[in-house]
N, C-alpha and C positions, 0 to 999 in steps of 0.2 A: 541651532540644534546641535547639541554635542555629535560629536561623529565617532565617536567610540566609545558609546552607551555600554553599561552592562547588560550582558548575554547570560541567561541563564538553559542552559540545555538539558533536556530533558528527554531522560533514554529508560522508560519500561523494561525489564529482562524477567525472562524466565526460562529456564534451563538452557543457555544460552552459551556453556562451555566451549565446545568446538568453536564459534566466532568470536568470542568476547574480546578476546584479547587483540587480534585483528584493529576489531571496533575500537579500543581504547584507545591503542597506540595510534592510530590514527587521529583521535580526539587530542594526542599529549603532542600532537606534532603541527597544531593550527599555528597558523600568522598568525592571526588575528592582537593588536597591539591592546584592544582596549581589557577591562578586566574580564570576568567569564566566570562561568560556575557551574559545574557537572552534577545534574540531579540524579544518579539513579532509583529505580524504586525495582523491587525486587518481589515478584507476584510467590515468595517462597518455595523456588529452584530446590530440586531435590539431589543436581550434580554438583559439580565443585567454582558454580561461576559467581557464589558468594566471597569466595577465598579468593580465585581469580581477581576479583573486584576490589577488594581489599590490600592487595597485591598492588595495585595501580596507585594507592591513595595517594604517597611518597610523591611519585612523577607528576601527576595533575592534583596539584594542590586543592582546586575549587572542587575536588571530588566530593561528594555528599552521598551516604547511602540511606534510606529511606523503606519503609516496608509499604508493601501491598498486600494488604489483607485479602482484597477481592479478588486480586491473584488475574483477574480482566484490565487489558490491556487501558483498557478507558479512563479508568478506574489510578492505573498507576502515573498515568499522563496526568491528569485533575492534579491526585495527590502530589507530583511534583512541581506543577505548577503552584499549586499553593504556598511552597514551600520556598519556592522560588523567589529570589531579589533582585532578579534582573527587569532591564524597563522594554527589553526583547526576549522573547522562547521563541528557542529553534527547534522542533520535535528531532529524535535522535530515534535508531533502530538497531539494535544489536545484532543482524542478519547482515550491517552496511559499513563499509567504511568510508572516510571521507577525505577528498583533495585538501592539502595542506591550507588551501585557500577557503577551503568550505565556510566558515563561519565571516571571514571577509569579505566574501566575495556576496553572502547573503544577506551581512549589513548593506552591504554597499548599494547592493539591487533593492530592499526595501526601504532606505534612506533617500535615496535617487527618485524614484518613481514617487506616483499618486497611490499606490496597490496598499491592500491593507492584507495580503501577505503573499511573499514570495516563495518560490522553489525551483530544482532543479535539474536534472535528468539524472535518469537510474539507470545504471550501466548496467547489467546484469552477468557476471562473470559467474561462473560453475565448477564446480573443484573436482568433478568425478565424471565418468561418463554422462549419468543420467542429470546432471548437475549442468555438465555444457550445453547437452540436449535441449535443458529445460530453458537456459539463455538464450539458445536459439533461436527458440519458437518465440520468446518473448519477445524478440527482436521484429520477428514480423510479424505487421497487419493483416495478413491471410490468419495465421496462427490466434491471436488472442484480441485483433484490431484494432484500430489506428491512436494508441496510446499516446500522445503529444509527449510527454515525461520521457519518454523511452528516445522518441527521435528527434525532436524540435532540434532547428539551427538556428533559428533565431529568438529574440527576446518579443511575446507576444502571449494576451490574454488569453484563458485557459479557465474551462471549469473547475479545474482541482489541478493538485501537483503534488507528486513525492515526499512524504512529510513534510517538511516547509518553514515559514519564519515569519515569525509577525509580532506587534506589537501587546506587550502583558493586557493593557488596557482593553483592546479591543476582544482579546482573548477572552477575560472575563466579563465584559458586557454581552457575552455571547454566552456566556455560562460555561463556556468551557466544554468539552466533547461530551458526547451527548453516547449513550452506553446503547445500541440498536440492539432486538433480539437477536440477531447472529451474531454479534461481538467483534461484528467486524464492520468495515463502511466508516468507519466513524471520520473519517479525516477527509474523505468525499459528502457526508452532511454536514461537517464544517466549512466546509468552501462551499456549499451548497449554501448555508444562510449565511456567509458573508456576502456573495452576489446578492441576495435575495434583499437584503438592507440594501443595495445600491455601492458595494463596495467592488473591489475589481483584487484579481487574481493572477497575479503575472509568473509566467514562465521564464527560465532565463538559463539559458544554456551553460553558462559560464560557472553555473553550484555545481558540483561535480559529484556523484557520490556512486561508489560501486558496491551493487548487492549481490548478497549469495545465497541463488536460489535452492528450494527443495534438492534431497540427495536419490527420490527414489519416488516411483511413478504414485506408490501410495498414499504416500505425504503430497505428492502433489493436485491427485484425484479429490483429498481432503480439503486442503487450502482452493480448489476452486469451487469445490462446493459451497463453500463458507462465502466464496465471492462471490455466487449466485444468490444464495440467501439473502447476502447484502445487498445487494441491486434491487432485490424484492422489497426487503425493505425503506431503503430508499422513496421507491417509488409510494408506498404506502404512507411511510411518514410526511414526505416534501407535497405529495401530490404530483408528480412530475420525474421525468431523467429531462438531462438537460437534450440528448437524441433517443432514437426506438433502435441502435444497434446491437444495444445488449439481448435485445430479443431474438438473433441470430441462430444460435447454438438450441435454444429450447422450440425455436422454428423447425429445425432440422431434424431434431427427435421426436416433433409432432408428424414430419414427412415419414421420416423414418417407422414411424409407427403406421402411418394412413399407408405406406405404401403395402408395409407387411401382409395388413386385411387385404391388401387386395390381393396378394399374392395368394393368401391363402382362397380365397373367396374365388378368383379365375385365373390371373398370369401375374408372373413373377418378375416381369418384363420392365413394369414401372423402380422397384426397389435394384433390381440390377443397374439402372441409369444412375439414378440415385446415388446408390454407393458406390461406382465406378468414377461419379463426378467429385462427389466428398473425399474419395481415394487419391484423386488424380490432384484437387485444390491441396491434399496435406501433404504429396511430394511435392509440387510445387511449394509451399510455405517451409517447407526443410531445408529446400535447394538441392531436393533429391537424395537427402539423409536420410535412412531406414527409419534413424531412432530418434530423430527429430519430428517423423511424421505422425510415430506413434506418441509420442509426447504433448504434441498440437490435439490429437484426438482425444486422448486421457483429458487437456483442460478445456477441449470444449467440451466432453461427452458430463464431464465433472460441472461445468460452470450450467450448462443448462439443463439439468437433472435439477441442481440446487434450484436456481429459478423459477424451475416449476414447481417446487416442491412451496418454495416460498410464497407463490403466488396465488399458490390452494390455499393459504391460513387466511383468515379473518383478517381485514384492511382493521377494523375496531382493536382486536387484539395485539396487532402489531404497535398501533400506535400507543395503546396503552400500556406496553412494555418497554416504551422507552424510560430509561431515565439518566439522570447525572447525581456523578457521584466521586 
């Protein structure tokens, strides 16, 4: 087997200014010996990270820029996969940057193993107050749960992984991501049906890549709702979550709600435990941060709101919404 296959990487952006260049320069600074090829696709950014982008051509030779018409994240992965000539894609995120080893160290893990695609932890770094806040809480399993990506130390299978690397072939025998009603999930139903074929998903501490999170509590209220939705769909589409943890957060707003009637109904005694407990769990998952705690409650109050709202729509219509494209 060649050991230093073409890698074709492929990085969706849109309005992606503030990070881009982060992103790149860590893209133009890979080990990586064998050849490579930088796809971006461009959902039609309205700030200046087309120019940014352009900017880079010079330094990363294999740079390829690409349009996305559909402007949906899914959509622009497909279309740079297509376009792609590498005999590996490695999915890329203009919110991340990556360890100079990133693209090495992911051949190496998916060439090495049986896995039919690898990944590997998402460091979460934050450039503002509410940015480190948000790091925080992603750090712990109190906060948003026991993420594997986020903490693994060792190299071990996993339902899904932080973007990730796999082989072009397998990618498209799978038809390539698949566009779910909330526009997002899609890289959790991809390692969803490569398990489901009999295929395995390996973790591997040694990918290294740091992300940077939301800058402000609203953006972030946003972004977990859109991850609830996706959970909903998920389950709608696959038939199944691989555990019932996700149903945490939209547990807690069903308590939160039952206890309220009662309060209003005779005593107020039940929803005061209630919230004194949930109060007490998100200083604990801060490490007794003010503003870490408020950030853990924004993405649960956010993530199971979504959920619910997801798992009111028609099972029929969801799956009939999906498509690729």
């Amino acid at each position: 087997m060649d050991l230093s296959p073409k890698v074709s990487v492929l990085l969706p952006v849109l309005d992606e200014a503030e990070s881009i260049d982060d992103c790149l320069a860590s893209l133009a600074a890979q080990d990586y010996q064998g050849p490579w090829e930088l796809i971006v696709a461009d959902g039609g950014s309205t700030d200046d990270t087309a120019a940014r982008v352009v900017a880079w051509e010079e330094k990363i030779p294999g740079l390829v820029r690409i349009d996305n018409p559909g402007r949906i994240q899914t959509h622009g992965l497909n279309a740079a996969a297509g376009r792609a000539q590498g005999e590996i894609l490695v999915r890329a995120d203009g919110h991340t940057t990556y360890a100079p080893d990133y693209l090495s160290q992911s051949l190496r893990s998916l060439l090495d193993s049986s896995a039919v695609a690898v990944g590997g932890l998402q460091i979460a770094v934050g450039s503002s107050a509410v940015g480190r806040a948000v790091a925080a809480a992603m750090r712990s399993p109190l906060a948003v749960g026991p993420a594997l990506y986020r903490q693994a130390e060792s190299v071990r299978e996993v339902d899904t992984v932080y973007l990730g690397c796999f082989r072009r072939s397998d990618f498209l025998s799978l038809g390539g991501f698949r566009t779910l009603p909330s526009k997002v999930a899609e890289d959790a139903d991809f390692y969803f049906r490569i398990r489901a074929g009999g295929g395995k998903v390996v973790l591997d501490p040694s990918i290294r890549s740091t992300y940077r999170p939301r800058d402000s509590l609203a953006a972030v209220a946003r972004q977990y709702f859109q991850y609830g939705l996706g959970k909903a769909d998920l389950l709608y589409v696959n038939g199944r979550w691989p555990t019932w943890r996700p149903l945490g957060p939209s547990l807690l707003l069903v308590a939160l709600a039952a206890t309220l009637i009662v309060g209003v109904a005779s005593t107020w005694a039940p929803v005061v435990v209630l919230v004194s407990a949930w109060l007490l769990a998100l200083l604990i998952a801060g490490g007794g941060n003010l503003l870490v705690a408020v950030v853990a409650a924004v993405m649960q109050l956010g993530y199971g709101i979504g959920l619910l709202r997801g798992l009111l729509r028609s099972p029929k219509r969801v799956r009939a919404s999906v498509s690729v494209s």
